[in-house]
N, CA, C and O atoms as CSV, one atom per row, in Angstrom:
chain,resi,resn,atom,element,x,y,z
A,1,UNK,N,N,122.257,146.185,91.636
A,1,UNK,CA,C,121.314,145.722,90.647
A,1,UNK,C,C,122.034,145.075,89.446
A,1,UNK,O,O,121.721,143.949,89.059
A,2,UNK,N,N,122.930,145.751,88.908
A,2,UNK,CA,C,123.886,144.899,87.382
A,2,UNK,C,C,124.413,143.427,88.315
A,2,UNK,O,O,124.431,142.324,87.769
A,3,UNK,N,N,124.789,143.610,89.658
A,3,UNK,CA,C,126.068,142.551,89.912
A,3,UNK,C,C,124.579,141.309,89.842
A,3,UNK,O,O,124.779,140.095,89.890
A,4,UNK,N,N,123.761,141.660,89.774
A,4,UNK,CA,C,122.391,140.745,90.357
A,4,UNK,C,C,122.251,140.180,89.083
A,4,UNK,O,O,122.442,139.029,88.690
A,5,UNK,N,N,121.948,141.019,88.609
A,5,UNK,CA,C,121.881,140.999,86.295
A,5,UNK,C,C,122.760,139.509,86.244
A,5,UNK,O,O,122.307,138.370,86.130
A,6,UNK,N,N,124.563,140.085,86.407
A,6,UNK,CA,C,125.303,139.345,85.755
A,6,UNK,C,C,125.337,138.009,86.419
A,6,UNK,O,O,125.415,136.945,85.805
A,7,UNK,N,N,125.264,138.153,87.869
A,7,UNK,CA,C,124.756,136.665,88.281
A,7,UNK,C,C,123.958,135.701,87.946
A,7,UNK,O,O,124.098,134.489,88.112
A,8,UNK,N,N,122.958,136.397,87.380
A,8,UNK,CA,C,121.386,135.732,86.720
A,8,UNK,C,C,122.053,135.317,85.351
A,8,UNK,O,O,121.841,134.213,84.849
A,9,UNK,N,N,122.866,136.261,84.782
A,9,UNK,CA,C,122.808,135.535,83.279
A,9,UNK,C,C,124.158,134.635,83.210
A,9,UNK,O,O,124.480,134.076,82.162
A,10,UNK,N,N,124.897,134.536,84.358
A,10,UNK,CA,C,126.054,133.944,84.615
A,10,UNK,C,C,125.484,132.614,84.801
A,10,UNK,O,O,125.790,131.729,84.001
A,11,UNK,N,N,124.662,132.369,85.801
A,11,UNK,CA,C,123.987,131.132,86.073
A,11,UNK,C,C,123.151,130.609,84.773
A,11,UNK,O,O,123.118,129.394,84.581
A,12,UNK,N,N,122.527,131.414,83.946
A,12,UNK,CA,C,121.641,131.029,82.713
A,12,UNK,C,C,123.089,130.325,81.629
A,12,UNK,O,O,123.123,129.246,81.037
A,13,UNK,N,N,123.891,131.156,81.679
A,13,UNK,CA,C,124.615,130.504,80.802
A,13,UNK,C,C,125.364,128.965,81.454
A,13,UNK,O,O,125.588,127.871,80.936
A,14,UNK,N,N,125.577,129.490,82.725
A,14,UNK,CA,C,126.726,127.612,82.708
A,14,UNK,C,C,125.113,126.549,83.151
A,14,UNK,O,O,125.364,125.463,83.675
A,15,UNK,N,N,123.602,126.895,82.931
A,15,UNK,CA,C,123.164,126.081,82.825
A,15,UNK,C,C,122.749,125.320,81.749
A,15,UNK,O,O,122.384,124.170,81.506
A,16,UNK,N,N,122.988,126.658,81.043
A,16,UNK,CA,C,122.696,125.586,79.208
A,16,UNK,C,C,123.914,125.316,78.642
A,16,UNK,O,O,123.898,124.952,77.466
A,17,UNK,N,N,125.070,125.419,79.261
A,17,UNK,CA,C,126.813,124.996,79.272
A,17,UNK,C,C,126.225,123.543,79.660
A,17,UNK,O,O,125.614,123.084,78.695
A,18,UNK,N,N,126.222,122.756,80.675
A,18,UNK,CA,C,125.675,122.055,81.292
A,18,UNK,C,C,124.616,120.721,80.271
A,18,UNK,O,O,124.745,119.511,80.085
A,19,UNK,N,N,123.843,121.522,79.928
A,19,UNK,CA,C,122.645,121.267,79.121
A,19,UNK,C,C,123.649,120.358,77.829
A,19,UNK,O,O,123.771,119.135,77.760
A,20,UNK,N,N,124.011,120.962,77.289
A,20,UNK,CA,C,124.402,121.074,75.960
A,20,UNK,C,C,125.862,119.783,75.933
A,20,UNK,O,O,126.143,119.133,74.926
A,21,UNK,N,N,126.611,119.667,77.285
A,21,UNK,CA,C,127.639,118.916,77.533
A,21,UNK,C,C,126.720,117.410,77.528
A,21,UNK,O,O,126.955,116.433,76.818
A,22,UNK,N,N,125.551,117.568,78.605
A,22,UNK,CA,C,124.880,116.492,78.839
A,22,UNK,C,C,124.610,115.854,77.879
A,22,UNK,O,O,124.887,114.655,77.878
A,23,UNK,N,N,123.920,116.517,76.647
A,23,UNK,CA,C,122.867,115.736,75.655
A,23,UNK,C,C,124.076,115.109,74.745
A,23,UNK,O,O,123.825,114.193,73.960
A,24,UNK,N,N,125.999,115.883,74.945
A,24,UNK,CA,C,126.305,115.556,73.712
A,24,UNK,C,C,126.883,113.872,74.252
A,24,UNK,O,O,126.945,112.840,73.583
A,25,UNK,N,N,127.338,114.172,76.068
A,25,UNK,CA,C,127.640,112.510,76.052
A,25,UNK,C,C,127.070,111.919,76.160
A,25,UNK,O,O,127.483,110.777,76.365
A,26,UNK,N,N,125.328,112.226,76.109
A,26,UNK,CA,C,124.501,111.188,75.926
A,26,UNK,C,C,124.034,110.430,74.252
A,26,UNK,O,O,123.600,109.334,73.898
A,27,UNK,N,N,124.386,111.624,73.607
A,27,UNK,CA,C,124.472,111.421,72.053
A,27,UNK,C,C,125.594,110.368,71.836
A,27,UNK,O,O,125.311,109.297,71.299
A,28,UNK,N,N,126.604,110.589,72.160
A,28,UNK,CA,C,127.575,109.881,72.322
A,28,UNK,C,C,127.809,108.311,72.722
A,28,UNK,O,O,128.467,107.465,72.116
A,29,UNK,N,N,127.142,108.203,73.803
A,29,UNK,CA,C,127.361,107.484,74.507
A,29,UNK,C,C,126.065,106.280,73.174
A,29,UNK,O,O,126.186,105.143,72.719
A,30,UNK,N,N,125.335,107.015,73.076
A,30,UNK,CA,C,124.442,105.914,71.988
A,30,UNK,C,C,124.801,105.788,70.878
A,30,UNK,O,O,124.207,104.868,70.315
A,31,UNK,N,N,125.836,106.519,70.006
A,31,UNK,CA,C,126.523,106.149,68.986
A,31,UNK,C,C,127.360,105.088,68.943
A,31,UNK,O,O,127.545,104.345,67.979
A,32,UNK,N,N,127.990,105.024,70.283
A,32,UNK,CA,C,129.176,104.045,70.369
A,32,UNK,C,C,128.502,102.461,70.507
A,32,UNK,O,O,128.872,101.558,69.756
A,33,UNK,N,N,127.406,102.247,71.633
A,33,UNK,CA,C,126.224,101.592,71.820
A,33,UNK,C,C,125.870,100.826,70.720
A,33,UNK,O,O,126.003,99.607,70.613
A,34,UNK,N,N,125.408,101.609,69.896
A,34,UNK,CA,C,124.590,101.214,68.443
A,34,UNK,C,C,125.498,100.620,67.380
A,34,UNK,O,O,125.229,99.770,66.531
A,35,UNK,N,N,126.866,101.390,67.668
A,35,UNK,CA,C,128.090,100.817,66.831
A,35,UNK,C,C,128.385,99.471,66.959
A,35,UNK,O,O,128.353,98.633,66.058
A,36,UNK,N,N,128.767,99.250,68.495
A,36,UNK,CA,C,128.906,97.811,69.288
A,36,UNK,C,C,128.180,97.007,68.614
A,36,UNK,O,O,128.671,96.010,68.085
A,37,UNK,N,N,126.918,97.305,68.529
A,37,UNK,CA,C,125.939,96.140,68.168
A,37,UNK,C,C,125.696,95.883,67.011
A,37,UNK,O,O,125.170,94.862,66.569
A,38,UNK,N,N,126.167,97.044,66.298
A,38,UNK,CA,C,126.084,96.531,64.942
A,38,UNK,C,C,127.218,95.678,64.305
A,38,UNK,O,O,126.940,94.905,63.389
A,39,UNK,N,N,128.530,95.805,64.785
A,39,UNK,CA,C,129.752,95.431,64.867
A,39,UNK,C,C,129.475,93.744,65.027
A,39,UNK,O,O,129.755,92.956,64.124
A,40,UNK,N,N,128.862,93.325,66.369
A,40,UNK,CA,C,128.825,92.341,66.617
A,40,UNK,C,C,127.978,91.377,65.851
A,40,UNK,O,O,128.372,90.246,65.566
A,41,UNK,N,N,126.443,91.997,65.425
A,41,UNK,CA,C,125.729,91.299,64.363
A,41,UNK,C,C,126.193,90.998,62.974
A,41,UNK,O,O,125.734,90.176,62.182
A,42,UNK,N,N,127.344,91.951,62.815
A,42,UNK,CA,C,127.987,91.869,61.260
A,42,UNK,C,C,129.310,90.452,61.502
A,42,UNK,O,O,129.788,89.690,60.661
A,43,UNK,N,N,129.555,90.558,62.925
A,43,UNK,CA,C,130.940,89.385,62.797
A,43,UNK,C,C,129.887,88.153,62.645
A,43,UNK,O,O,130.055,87.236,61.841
A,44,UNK,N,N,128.508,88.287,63.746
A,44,UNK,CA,C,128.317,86.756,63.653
A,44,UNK,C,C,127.807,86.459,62.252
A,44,UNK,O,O,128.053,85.446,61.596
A,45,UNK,N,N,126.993,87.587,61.863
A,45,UNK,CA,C,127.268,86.876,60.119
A,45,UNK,C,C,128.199,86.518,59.208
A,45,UNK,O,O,128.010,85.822,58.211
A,46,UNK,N,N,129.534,87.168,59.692
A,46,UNK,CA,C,130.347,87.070,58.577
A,46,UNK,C,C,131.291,85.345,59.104
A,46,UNK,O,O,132.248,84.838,58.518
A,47,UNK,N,N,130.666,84.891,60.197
A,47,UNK,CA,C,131.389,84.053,60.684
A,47,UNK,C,C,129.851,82.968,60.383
A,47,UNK,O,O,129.764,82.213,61.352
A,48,UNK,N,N,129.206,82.819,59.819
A,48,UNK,CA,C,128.118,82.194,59.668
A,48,UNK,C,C,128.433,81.988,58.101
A,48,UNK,O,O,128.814,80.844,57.854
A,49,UNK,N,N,128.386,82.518,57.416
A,49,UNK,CA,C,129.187,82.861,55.947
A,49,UNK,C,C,130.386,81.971,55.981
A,49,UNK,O,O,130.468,80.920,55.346
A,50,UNK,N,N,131.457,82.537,56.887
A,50,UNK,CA,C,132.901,81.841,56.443
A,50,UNK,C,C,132.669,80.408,57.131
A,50,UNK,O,O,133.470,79.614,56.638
A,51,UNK,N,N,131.890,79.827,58.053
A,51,UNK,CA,C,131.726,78.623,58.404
A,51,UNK,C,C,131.141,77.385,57.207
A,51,UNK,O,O,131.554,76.246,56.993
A,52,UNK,N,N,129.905,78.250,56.510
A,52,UNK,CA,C,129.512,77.851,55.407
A,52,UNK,C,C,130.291,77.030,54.480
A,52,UNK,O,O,130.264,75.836,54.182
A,53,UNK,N,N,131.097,78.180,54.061
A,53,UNK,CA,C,131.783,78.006,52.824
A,53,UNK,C,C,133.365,76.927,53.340
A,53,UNK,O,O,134.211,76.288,52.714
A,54,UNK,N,N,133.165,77.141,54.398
A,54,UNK,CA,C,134.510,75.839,54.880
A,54,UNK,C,C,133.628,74.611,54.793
A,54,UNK,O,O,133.840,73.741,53.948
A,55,UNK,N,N,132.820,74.555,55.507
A,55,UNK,CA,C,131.880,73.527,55.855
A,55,UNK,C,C,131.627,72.665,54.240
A,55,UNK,O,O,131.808,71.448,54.205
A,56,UNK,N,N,131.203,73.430,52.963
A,56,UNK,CA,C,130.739,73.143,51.870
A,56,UNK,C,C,132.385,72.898,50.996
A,56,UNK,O,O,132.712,71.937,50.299
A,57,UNK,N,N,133.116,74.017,51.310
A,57,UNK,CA,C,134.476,73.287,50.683
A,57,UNK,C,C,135.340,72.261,50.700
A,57,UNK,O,O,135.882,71.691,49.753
A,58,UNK,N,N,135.451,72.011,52.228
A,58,UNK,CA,C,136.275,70.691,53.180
A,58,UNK,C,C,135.113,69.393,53.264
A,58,UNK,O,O,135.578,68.265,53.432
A,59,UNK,N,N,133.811,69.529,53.163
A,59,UNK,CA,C,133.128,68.254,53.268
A,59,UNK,C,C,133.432,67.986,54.743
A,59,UNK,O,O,133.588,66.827,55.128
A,60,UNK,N,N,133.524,69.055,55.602
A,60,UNK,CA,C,133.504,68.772,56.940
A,60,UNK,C,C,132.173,68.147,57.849
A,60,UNK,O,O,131.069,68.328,57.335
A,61,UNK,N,N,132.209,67.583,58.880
A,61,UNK,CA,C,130.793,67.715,59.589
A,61,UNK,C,C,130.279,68.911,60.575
A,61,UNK,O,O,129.076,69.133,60.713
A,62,UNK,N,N,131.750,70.007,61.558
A,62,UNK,CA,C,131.234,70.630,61.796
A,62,UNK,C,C,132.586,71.410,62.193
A,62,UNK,O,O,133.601,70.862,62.623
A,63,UNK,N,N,132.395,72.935,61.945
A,63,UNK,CA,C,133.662,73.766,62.421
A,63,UNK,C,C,133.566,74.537,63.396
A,63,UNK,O,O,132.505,75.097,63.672
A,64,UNK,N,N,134.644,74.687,64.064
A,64,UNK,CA,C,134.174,75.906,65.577
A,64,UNK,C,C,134.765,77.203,64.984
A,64,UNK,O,O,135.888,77.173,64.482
A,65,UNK,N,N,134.054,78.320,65.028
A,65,UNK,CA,C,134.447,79.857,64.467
A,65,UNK,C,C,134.184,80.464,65.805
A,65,UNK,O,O,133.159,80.106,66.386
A,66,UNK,N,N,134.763,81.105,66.220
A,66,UNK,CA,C,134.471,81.855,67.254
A,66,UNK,C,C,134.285,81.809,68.765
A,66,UNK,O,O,134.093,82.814,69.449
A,67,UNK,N,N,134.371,80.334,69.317
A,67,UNK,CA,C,133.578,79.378,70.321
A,67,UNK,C,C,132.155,79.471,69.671
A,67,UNK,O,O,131.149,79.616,70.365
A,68,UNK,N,N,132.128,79.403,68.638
A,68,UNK,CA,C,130.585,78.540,67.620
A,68,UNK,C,C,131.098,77.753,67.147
A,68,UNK,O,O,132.179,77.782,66.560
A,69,UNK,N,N,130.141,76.602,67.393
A,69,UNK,CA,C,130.344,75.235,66.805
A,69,UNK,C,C,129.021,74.950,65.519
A,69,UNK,O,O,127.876,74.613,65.823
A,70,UNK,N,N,129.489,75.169,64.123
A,70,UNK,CA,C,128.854,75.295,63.124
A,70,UNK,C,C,128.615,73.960,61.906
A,70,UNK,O,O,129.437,73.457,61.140
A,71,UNK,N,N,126.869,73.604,62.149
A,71,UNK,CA,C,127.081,71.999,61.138
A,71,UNK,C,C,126.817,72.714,59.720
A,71,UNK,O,O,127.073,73.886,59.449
A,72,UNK,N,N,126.304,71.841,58.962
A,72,UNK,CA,C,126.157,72.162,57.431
A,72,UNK,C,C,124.577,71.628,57.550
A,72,UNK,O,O,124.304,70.657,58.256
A,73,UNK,N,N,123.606,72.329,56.820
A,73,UNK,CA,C,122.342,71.967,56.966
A,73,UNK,C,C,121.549,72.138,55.734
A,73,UNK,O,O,120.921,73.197,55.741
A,74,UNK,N,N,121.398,71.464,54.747
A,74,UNK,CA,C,120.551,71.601,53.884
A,74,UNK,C,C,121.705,72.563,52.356
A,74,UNK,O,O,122.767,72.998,52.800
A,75,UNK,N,N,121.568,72.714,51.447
A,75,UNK,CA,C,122.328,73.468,50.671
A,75,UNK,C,C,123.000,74.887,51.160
A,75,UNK,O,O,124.203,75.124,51.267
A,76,UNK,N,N,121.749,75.881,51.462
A,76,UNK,CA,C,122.334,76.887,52.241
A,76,UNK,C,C,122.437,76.910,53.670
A,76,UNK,O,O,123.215,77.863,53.716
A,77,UNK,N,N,122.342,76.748,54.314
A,77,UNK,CA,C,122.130,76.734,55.793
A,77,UNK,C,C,123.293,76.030,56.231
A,77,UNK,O,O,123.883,75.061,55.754
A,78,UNK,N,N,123.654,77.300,58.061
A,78,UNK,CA,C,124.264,76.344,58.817
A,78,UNK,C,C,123.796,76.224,60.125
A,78,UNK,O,O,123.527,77.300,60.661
A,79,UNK,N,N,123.635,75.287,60.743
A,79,UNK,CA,C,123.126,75.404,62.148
A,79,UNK,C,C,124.265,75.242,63.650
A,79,UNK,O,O,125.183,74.491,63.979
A,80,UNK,N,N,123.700,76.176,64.117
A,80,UNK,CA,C,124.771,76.687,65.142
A,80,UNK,C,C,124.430,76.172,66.424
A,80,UNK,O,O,123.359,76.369,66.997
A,81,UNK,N,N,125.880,75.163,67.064
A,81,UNK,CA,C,124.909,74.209,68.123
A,81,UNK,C,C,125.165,74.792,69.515
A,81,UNK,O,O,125.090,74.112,70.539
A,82,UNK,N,N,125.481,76.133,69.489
A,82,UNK,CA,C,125.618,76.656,70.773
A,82,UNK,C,C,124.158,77.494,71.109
A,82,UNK,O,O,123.613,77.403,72.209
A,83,UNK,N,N,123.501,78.498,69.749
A,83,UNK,CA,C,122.565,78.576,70.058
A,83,UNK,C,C,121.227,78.170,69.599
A,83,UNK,O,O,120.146,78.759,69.604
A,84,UNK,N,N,121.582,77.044,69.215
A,84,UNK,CA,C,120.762,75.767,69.059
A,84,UNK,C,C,119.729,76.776,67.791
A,84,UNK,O,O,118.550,76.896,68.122
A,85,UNK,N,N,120.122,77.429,66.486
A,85,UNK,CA,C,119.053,77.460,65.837
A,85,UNK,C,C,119.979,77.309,64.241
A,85,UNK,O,O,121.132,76.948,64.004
A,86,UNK,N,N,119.072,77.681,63.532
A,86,UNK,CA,C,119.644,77.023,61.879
A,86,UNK,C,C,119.723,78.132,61.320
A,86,UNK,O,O,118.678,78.772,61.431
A,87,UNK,N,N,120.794,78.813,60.572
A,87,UNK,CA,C,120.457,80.378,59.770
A,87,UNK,C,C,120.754,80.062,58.261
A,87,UNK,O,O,121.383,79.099,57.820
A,88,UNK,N,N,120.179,81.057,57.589
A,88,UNK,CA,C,120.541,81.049,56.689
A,88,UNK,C,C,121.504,81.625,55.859
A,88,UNK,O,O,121.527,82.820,56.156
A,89,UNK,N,N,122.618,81.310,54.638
A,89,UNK,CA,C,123.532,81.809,54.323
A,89,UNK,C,C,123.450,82.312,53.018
A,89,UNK,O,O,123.596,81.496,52.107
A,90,UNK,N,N,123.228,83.590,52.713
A,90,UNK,CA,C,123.359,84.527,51.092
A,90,UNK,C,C,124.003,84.206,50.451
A,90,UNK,O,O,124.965,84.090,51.209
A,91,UNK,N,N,124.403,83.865,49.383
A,91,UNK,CA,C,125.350,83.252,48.701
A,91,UNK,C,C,125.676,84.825,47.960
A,91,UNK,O,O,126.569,84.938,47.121
């Protein structure tokens, strides 16, 4: 009867062992995820920014940052001809 006990709570424990491993590399696994992407939205701005300010300093017509090819559009704005749209730049 005990060896039955300790089996039962042997199994209860490496299932919430289990449990608890799962949720953390799944926690995990979406931190890193969410990081990536935020990482990447912050370069293409900061490369939307530094295109700008070349673009407006040099009197260029258009610079490549990144394999982006970046024109000058209006005072703030640069438009990006790879994915064909116009953003805007914060000064």
């Amino acid at each position: 009867m005990i060896l039955n006990k300790l089996k039962g709570f042997l199994m209860a424990e490496g299932i919430t062992a289990l449990a608890i491993a799962i949720a953390g590399v799944s926690l995990m696994a979406l931190v890193i995820g969410e990081g990536r992407s935020i990482e990447q939205r912050m370069e293409l701005k900061t490369d939307r920014a530094y295109a700008w300010h070349i673009l407006k300093k040099l009197d260029l017509k258009e610079v490549k940052v990144h394999d982006r090819v970046y024109e000058l559009r209006g005072a703030s704005s640069v438009y990006d001809k790879t994915s064909q749209e116009t953003y805007l730049v914060k000064k």
